[in-house]
N, C-alpha and C positions, 0 to 999 in steps of 0.2 A: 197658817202661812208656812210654805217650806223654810226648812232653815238654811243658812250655809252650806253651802256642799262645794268644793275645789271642785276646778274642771277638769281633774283625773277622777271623781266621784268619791271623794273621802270626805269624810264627815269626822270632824275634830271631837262634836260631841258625844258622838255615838262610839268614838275609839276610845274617849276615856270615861263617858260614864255605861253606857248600854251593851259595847262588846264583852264587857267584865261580867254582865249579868247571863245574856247570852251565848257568848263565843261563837256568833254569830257577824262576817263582816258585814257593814254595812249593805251592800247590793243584797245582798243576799235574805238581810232583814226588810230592806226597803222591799223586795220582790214578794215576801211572805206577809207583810201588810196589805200591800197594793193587791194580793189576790186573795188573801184571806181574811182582812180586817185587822184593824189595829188594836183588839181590845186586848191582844196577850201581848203586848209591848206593855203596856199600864197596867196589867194584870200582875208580871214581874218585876216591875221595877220597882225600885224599893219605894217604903210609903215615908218613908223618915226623910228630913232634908239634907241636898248635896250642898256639903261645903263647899263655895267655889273656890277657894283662897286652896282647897287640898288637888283643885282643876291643873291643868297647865295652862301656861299666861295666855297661847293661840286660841287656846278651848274658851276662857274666858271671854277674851277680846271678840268672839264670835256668838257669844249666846245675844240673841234675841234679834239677832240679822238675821233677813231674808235673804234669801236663796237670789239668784242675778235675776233670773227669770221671773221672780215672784212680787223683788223690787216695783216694780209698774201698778201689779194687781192691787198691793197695800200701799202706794202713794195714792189711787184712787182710792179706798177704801177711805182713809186719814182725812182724804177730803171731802168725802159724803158725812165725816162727823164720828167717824169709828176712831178710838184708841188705843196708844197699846201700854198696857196697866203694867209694864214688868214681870208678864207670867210668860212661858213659853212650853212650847208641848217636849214633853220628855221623849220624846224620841229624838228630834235634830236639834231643839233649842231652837227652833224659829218662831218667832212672835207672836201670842195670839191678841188679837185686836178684839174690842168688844163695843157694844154701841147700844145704849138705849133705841129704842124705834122710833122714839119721838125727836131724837137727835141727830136721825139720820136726814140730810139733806135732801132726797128724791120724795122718801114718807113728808117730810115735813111741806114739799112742794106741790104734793101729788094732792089729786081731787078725787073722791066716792063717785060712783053716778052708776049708771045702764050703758048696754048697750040703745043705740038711740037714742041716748039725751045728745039732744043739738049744740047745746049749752055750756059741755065740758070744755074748756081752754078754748071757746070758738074760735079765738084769734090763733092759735096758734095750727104749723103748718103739719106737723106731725106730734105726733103721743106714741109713749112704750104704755099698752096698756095691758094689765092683769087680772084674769077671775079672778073672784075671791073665794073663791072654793076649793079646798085644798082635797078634797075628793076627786074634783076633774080641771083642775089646774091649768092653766093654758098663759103664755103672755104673747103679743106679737104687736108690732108696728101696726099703728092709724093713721093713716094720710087724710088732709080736709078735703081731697079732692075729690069731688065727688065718685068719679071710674077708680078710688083705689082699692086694692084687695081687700076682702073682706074679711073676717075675723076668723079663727079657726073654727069648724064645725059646732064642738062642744062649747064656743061663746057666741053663736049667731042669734040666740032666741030674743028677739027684742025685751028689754025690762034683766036682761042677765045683768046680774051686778058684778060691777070691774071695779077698779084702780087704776087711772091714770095719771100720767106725769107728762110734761112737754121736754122734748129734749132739739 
């Protein structure tokens, strides 16, 4: 989940723990992530723990907030059953949530079947439904109506096995 970020783009955590590592300002780190991968941010930063009490009180008061825009994503998240453990990613300090699968509320909802079983949720009017093939992966909308669109190509073959859920 992003973290904090002012809506002049300053990052409180990254000015006092990651720019010290870098000398790198934020935008400029966030740019070289977002196009090159994040694994040289975790790569340098240090492997020992940040004292937060040695933080400033704003940097503090911000670890493990989401970002404004992120806010929505992780209150839906929290409500499918996902938590947030007190860890957060060293780059911004924004939250990471985590979730068994068996605790997530859609998994726990959701039913195994084919395409063509008649039988999945019949009552229900629409399904988000998913291969389970992480090879040729596909999810899309099922409507019960009979004329609704039909699944994507790579899940049309009758007996393809999905994942659905009614929503």
């Amino acid at each position: 989940m992003r973290g904090w970020i002012s809506p002049d783009g300053r990052s409180p955590f990254w000015e006092s723990v990651g720019e010290r590592f870098f000398g790198l300002p934020y935008a400029e780190a966030d740019h070289l992530s977002a196009t090159r991968g994040n694994e040289f941010i975790a790569d340098l930063m240090p492997t020992h723990p940040i004292y937060l009490d040695m933080l400033p009180r704003e940097t503090r008061e911000l670890i493990g907030r989401p970002h404004r825009d992120s806010a929505p994503a992780m209150a839906m998240l929290l409500k499918e059953g996902f938590a947030y453990r007190d860890m957060v990613d060293v780059f911004d300090a924004g939250p990471q949530v985590l979730a068994q699968a068996q605790h997530i509320k859609t998994v726990r909802e959701s039913r195994v079947g084919s395409i063509g079983d008649t039988d999945l949720f019949s009552d229900s009017p629409r399904l988000i439904a998913a291969t389970r093939s992480l090879d040729d992966f596909s999810a899309f909308v099922l409507n019960a109506e009979p004329a609704s669109t039909p699944p994507p190509v790579n899940a049309t073959a009758p007996g393809t096995p999905i994942r659905v859920c009614a929503f």
